[in-house]
N, C-alpha and C positions, 0 to 999 in steps of 0.2 A: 504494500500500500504506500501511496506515496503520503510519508509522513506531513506535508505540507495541508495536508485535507483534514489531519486530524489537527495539526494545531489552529488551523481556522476554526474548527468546531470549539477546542479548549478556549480558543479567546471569546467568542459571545459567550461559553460559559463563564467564563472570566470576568467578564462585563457584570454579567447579572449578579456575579458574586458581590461587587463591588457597590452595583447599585443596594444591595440591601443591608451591607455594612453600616450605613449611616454614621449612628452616633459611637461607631463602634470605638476601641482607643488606636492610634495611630500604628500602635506597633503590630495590629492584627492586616491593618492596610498592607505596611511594609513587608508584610511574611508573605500574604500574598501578589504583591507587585516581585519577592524578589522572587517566586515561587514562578511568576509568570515568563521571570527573562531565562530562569534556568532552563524550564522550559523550551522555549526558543533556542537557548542554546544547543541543548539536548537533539532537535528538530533538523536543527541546522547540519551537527556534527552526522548524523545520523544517516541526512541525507548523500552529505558528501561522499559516507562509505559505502553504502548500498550504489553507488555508483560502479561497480565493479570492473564493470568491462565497457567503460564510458571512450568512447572511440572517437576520432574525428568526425566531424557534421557529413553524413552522407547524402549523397546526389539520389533521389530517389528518380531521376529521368531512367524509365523503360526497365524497374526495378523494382519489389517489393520489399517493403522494410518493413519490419513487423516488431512493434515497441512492446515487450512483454516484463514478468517479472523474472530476477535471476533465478539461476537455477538452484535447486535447493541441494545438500550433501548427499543423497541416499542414492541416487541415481535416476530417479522418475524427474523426466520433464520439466513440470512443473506444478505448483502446491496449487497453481489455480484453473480451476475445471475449462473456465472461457479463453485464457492461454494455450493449455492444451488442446482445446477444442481446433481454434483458429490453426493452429501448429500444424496436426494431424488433417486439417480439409487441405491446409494446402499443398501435403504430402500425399493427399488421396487425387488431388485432381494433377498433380505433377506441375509445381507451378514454382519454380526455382525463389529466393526468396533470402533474405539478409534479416538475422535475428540485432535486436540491439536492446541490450538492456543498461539501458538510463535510470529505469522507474520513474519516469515521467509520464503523467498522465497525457490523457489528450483531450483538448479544449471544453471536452463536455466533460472531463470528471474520469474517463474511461480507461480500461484495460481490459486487452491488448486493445490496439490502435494498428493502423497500417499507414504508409504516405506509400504513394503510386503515381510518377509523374506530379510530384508537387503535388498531389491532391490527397487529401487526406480521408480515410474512414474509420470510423467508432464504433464500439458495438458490435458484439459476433454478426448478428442479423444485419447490419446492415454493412459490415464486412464483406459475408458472402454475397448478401446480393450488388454492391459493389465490384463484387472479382466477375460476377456471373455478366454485368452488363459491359464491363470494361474488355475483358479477356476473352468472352467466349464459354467459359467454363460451368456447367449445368451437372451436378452428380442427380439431381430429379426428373431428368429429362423422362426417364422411362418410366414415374410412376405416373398413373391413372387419377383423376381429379381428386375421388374419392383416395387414395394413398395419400396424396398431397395432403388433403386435410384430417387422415389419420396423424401423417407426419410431423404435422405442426401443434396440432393439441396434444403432444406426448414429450413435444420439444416444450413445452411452455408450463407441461406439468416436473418435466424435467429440471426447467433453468429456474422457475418461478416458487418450487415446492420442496422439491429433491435436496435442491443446490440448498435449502437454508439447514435442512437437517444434516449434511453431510461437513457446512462450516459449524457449526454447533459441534460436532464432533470432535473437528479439529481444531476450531480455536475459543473452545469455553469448556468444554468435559474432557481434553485431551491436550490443553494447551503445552504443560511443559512436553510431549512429547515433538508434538508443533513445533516447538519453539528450538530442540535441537535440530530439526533440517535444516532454519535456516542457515545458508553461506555465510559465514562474514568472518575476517579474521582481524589479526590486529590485538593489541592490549586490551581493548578496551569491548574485544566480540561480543565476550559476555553479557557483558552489561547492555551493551546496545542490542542485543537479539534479546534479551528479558522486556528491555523497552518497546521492541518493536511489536513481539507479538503481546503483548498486555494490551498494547495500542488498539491494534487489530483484535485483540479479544472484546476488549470495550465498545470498539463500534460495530461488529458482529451482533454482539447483547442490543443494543442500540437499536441497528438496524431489525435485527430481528422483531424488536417490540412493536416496533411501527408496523412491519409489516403483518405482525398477528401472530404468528407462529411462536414469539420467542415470549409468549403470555400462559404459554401450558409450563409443562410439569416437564422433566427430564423425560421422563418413562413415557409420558405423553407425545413429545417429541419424536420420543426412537419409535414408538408405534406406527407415525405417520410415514417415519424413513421405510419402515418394513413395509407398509401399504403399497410404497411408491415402488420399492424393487421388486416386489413379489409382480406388481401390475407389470413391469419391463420383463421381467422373468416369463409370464405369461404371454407374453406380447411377443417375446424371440423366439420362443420354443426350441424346436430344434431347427430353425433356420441359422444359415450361415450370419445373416444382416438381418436388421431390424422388419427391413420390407421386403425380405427374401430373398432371391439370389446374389442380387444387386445391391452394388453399394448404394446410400443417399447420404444425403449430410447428417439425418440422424443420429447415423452411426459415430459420426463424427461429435455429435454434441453428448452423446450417452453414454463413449468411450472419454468421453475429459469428465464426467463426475465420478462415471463407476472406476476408473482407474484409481482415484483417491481411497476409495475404500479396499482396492486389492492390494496397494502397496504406500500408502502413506499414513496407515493406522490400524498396526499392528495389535491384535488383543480387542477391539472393540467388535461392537454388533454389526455393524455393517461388514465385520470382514468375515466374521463369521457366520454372516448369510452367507455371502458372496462365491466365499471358499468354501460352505457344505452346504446346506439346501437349497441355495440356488445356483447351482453348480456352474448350470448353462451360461450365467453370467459372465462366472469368473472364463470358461469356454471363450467367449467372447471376446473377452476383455485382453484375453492372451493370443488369438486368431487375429487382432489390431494391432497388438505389437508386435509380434512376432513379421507382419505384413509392412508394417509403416512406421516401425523403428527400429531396424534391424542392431543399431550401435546399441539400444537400452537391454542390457540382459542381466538377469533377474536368476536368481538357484532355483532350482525345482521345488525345491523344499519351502520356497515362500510362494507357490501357486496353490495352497491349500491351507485350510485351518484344520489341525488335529486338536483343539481346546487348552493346548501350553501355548500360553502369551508370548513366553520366553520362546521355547524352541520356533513359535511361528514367526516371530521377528528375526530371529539368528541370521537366517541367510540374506538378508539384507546387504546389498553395497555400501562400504561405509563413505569410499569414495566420489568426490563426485566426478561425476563425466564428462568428458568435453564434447558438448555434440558440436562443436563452430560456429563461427560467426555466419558462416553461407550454409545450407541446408541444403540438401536435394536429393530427395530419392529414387533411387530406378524400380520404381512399381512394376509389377508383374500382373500380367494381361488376366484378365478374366478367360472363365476356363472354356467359357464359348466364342472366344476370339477378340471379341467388342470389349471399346475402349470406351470407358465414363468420360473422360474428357473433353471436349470438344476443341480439335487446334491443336491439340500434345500428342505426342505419342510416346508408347512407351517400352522402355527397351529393359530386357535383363539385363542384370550386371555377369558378366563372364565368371567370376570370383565368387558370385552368390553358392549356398547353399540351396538349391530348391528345396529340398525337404525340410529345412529349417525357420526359411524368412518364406513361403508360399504357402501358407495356410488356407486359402481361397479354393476349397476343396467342396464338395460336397459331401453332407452330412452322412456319416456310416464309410466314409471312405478311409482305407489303413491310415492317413496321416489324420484324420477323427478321431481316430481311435485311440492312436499313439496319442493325441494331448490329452483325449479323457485319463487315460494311465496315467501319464504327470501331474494331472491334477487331482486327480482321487486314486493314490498309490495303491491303498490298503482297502478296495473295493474290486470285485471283479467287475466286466465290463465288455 
């Protein structure tokens, strides 16, 4: 989060504090004036380190630059579902692309952002339809009216419902564990990654209240999370994609949540849906990566929950990854020859593994099979 959003919020709260101090004695003012510069201070420092891999001003002429958060230490991506999201579509549509993490919002408040020839877009939603009118590139092109508007009330139950119980998860019922992914080094890591996600946990709580959900009960809350996976669970079956054979963007926005609960919070309930009774999920969720992020690899032994918190977290990367500043993946063709793309093509890499990064199989087929084994060792199948 770009801390600059939160100390706008701390100052009108700061204000109000002030207006009601009145006849208070001076030295109550003075704690809070000097509380307020630390603050800033704090704000300031903060931002300058999360600058990480802050690179020269880049030309986005005939270029995709995609403003996201850094990357966190464990090796996933990224901690935020709509980074991930934007990431992963534009690895599905084959659409080369320059990561740059500033942590700098973009003019509406947003993350990720993209600039495109000087033009800028906000908003996953109006990212892809952005790339879609700009490029050529349409992953929905082949669903039917009716899919269409399957596709989008599941994306909206997904970004709008899903997403508040899966930050709840991770930044107010699991924060310190949150809080060691983040990247940051320096003397002074610790301290500024305790500041930052407390930050983020506050307006999380925050936001959540407004928006309704963050007015229940704990137990309340995870109810609603299981509601929501169970309905995606239902919803995939045993299909390859959310809408069947074929990729849509869907897949692309319900692999950036559900990935958070495979591999970014270890020991809680969502992973232990994920990884045992909603198996198909986690199926899923490793049928994406394994396709369109060949560099992110993961133990086998964390594609499953066996009920030890410990052992399920173990195989974790402690390292983190370098995926690069340029990105670009060589997608492997669908297995009936047709390209989702429109404009791209796309070509194997010589070096690739097919049986490893080619998951794009149909259901019941040996390399099906092979990941249900990986993911449910201790089951036959």
């Amino acid at each position: 989060m770009n801390v600059f959003v939160h100390f706008r919020s701390c100052s009108r709260d700061y204000g109000g504090i002030m207006s009601v101090l009145g006849s208070d004695s001076w030295w109550k003012k003075t704690l809070y004036i000097t509380g307020g510069a630390l603050l800033a201070a704090a704000a300031y420092l903060l931002h300058e380190l999360l600058a990480i891999r802050k690179e020269q001003e880049l030309d986005s002429k005939d270029a995709i630059i995609l403003h996201q958060f850094s990357r966190p230490k464990n090796g996933v991506p990224s901690l935020s579902p709509f980074c991930l999201k934007i990431e992963t579509y534009l690895r599905m549509v084959d659409l080369p692309y320059q990561n740059y993490f500033d942590g700098k919002l973009s003019p509406q408040g947003k993350m990720p952002w993209i600039e495109y020839n000087h033009e800028q877009a906000s908003g996953s939603e109006f990212i892809v339809d952005f790339l879609e009118e700009k490029l050529g590139v349409n992953l929905n092109k082949n669903l039917t009216p009716q899919e269409r508007a399957v596709s989008r009330a599941v994306t909206k139950m997904v970004e709008e419902h899903l997403y508040w119980t899966i930050a709840y998860c991770q930044w107010v019922d699991n924060l310190e564990e949150t809080q060691k992914l983040l990247a940051m080094s320096g003397p002074l890591s610790d301290t500024l990654k305790w500041l930052l996600s407390h930050l983020n946990g506050s307006m999380v709580r925050r936001e959540m209240y407004g928006h309704g959900i963050g007015r229940f009960s704990k137990e309340e809350v995870y109810a609603l999370m299981e509601k929501d996976m169970r309905t995606l669970a239902t919803l995939l079956g045993d299909k390859k994609y959310f809408m069947g054979s074929k990729m849509s963007t869907l897949d692309a926005t319900v692999f950036g949540h559900l990935a958070q609960a495979m591999w970014t919070l270890p020991g809680t309930r969502p992973e232990q849906l994920i990884k045992g009774e909603l198996i198909n999920l986690a199926m899923f969720c490793e049928r994406m990566r394994r396709r369109f992020w060949p560099e992110w690899f993961v133990e086998v032994e964390d594609l499953y929950y066996d009920g030890d918190s410990e052992s399920s977290s173990g195989g974790s990367p402690t390292g983190q990854l370098d995926f690069g500043l340029f990105s670009r993946t060589d997608t492997l063709d669908d297995s009936d020859g047709s390209s989702q793309s429109a404009g791209h093509s796309h070509t194997n890499s010589p070096d690739s593994d097919h049986s490893l990064f080619d998951s794009d199989v149909g259901t019941g087929s040996d390399n099906d099979i092979q990941l249900k084994e990986e993911l449910m060792p201790d089951l036959e199948v």
